[in-house]
N, CA, C and O of each residue as an XYZ file, in Angstrom:
356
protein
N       4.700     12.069     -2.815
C       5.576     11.473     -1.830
C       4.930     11.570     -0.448
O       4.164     12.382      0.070
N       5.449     10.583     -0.093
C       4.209     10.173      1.518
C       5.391     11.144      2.824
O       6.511     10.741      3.140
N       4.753     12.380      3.345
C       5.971     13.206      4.486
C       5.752     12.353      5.447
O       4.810     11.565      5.370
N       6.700     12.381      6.642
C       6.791     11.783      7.718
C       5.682     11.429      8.580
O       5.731     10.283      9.027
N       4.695     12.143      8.917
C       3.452     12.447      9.706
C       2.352     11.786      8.785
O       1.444     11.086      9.233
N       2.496     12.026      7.718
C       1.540     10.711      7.041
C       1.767      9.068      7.464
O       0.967      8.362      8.079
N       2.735      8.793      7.085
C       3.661      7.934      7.263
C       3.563      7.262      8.566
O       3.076      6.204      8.964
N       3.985      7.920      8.914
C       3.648      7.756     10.722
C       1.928      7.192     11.349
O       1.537      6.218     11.993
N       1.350      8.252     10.818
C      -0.292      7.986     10.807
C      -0.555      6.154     10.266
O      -1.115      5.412     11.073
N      -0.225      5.741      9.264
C      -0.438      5.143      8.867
C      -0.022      3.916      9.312
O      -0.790      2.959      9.223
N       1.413      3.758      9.919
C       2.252      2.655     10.542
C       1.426      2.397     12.048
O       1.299      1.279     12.548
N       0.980      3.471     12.560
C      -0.145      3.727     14.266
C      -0.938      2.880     13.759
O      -0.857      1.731     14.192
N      -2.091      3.233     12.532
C      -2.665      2.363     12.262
C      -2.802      1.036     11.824
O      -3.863      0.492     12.130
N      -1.718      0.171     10.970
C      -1.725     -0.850     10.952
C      -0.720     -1.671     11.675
O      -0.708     -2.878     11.433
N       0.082     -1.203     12.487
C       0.762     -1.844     13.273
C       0.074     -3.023     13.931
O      -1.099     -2.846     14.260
N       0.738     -4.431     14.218
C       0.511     -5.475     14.912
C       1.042     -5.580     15.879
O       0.445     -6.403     16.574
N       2.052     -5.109     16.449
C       2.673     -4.806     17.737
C       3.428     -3.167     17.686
O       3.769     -2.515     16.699
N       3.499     -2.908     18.810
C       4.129     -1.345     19.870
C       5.193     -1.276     18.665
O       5.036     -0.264     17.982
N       6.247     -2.123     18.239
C       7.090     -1.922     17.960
C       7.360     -2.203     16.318
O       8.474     -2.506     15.892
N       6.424     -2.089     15.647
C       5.962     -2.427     14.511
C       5.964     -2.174     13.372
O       4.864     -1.948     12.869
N       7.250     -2.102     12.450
C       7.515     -1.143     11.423
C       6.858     -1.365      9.806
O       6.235     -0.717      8.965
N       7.512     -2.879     10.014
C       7.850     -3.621      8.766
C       7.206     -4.372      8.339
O       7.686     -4.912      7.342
N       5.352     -5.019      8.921
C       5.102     -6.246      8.836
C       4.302     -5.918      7.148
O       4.389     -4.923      6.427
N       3.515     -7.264      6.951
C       2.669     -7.090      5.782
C       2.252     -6.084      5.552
O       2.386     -5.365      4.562
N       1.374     -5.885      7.024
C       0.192     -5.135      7.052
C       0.752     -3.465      6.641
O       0.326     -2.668      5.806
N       1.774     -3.383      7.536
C       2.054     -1.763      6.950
C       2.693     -1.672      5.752
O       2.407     -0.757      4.978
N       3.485     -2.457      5.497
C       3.820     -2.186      3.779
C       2.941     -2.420      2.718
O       3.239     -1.842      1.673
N       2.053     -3.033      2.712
C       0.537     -2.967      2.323
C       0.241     -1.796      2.230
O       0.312     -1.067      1.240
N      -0.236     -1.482      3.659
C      -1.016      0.031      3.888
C      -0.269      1.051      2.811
O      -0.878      1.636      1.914
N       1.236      1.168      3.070
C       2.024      2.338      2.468
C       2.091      2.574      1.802
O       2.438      3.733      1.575
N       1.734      1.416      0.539
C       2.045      1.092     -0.795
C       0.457      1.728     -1.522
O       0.378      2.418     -2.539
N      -0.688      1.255     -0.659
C      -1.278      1.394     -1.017
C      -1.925      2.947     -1.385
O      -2.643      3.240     -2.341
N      -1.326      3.996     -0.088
C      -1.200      5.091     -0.184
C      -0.511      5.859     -1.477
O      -0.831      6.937     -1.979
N       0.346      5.112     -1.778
C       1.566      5.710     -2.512
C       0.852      5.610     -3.562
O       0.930      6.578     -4.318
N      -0.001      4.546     -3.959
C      -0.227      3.501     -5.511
C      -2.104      4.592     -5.777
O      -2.457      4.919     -6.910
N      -2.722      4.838     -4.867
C      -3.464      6.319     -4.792
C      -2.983      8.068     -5.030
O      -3.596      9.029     -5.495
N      -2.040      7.956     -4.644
C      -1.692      9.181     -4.893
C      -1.031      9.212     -5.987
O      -0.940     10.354     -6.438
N      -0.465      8.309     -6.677
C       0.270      8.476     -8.001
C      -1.219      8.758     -9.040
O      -1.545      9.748     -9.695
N      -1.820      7.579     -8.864
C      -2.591      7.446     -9.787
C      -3.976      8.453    -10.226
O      -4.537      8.645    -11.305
N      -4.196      8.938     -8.942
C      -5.185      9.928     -8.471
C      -4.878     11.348     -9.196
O      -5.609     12.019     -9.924
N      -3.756     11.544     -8.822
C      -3.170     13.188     -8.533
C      -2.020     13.130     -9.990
O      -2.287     13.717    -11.039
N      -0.676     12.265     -9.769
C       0.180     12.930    -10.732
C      -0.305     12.501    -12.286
O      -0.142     13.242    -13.254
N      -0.966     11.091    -12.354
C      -1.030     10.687    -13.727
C      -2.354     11.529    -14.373
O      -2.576     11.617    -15.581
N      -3.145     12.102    -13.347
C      -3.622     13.036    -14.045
C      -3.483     13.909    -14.668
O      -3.851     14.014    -15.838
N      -2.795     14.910    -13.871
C      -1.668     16.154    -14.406
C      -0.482     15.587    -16.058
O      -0.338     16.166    -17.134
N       0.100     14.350    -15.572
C       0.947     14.032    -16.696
C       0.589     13.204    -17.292
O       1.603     12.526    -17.122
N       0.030     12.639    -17.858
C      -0.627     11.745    -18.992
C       0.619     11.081    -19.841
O       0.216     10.028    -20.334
N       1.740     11.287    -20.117
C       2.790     10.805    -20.933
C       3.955     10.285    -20.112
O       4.978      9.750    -20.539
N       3.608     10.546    -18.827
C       4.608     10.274    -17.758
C       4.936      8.707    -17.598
O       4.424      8.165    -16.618
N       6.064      7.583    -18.806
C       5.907      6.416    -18.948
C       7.374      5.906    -17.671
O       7.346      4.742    -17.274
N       7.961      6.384    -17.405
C       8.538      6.210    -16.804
C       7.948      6.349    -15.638
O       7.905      5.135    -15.435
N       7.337      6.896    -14.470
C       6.217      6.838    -13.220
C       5.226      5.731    -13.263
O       4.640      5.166    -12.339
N       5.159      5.503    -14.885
C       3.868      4.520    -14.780
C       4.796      3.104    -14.281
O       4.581      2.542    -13.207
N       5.968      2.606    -15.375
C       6.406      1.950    -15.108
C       6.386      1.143    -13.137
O       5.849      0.165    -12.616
N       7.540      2.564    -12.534
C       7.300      2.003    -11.397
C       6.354      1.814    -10.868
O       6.405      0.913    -10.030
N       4.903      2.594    -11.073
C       3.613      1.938    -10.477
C       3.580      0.866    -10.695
O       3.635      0.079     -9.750
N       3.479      0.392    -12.023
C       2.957     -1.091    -12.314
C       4.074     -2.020    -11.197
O       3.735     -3.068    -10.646
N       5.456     -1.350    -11.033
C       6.506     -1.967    -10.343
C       5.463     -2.280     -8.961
O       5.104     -3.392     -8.574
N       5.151     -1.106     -8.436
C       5.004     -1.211     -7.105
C       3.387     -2.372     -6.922
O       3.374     -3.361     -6.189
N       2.278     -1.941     -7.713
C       1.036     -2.618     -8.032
C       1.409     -4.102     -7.721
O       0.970     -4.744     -6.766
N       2.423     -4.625     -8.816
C       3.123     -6.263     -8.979
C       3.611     -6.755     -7.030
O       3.321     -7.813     -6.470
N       4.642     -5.185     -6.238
C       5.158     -5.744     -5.109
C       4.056     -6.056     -4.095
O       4.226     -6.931     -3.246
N       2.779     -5.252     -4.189
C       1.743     -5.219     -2.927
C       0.810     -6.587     -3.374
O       0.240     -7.248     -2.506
N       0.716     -6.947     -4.878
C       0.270     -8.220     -4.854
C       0.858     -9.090     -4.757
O       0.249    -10.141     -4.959
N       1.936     -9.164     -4.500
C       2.780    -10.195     -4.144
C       2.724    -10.081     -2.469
O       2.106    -11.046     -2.020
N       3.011     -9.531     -1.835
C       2.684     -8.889     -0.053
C       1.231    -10.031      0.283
O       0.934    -10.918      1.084
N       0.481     -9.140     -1.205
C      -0.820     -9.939     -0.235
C      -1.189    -11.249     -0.555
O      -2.104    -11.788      0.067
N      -0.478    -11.934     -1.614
C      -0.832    -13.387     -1.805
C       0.132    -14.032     -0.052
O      -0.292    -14.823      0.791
N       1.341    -13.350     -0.091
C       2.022    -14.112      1.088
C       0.786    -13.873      2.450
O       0.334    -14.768      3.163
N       0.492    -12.575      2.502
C      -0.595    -12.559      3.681
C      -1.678    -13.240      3.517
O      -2.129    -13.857      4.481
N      -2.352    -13.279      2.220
C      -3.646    -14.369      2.202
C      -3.370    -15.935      2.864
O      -4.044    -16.523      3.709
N      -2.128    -16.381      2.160
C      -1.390    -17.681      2.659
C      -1.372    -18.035      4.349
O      -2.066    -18.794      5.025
N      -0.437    -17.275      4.632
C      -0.070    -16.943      5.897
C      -0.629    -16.695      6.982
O      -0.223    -17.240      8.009
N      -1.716    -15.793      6.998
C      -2.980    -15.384      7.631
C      -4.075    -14.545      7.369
O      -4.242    -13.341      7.566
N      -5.170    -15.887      6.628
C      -5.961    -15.082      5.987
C      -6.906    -14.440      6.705
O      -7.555    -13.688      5.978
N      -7.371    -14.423      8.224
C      -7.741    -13.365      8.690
C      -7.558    -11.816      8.613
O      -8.356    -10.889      8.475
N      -6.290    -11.885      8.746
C      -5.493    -10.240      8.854
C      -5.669     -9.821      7.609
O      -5.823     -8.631      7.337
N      -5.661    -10.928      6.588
C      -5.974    -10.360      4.989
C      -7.180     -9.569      4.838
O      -7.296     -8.369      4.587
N      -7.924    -10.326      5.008
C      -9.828     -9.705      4.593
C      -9.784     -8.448      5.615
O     -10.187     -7.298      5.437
N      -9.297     -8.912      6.502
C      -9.109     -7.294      7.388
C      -9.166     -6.074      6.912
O     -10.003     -5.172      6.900
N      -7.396     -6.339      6.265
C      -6.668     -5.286      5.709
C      -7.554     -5.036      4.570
O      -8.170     -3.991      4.783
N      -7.916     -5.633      3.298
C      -8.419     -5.499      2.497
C      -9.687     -4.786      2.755
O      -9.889     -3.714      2.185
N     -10.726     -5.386      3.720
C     -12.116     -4.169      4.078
C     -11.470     -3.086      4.374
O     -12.074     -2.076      4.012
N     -10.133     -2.831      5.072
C      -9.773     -1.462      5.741
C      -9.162     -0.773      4.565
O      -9.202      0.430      4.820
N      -8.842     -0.889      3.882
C      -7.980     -0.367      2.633
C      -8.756     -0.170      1.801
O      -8.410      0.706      1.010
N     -10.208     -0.865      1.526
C     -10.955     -0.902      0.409
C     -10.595     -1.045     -0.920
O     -11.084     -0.266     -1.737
N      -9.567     -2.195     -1.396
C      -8.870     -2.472     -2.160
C     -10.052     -3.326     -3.428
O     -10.395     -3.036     -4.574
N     -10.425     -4.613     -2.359
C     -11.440     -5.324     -3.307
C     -12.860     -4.234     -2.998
O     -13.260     -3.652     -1.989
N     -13.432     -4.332     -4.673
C     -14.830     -4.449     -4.686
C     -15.452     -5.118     -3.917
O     -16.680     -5.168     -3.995
């Protein structure tokens, strides 16, 4: 689970404006955090854990959906995010 000060760190960084909670870019970022640390850390430890996997695959499906609308929308900020995230190969 992502604590506040992570969280925070992360919204500083992809924010597009001062006031900037909600856009692509940070729910991207957050997800992407989240979709690392599951996969990294707990599915290691639990290997049978089908219910966690589930919502990964849940969450995996919401951030590619995020980024087809951002590729669309503005594919600058895309390739951005994507070199900064290191998502694509």
């Amino acid at each position: 689970m992502l604590n506040k000060e992570k969280k925070k760190k992360i919204v500083e960084t992809f924010k597009t404006h001062p006031t900037d909670t909600g856009s692509p870019n940070v729910q991207i970022a957050i997800m992407t955090n989240r979709i690392n640390q599951l996969s990294e850390g707990h599915f290691k430890k639990n290997t049978k854990d089908f219910a966690s996997r589930r919502g990964l695959l849940r969450l995996v499906s919401k951030r590619r959906r995020l980024l087809n609308y951002l590729k669309k929308s503005n594919p600058k900020s895309y390739s951005m995010l994507i070199d900064k995230l290191e998502i694509r190969k």
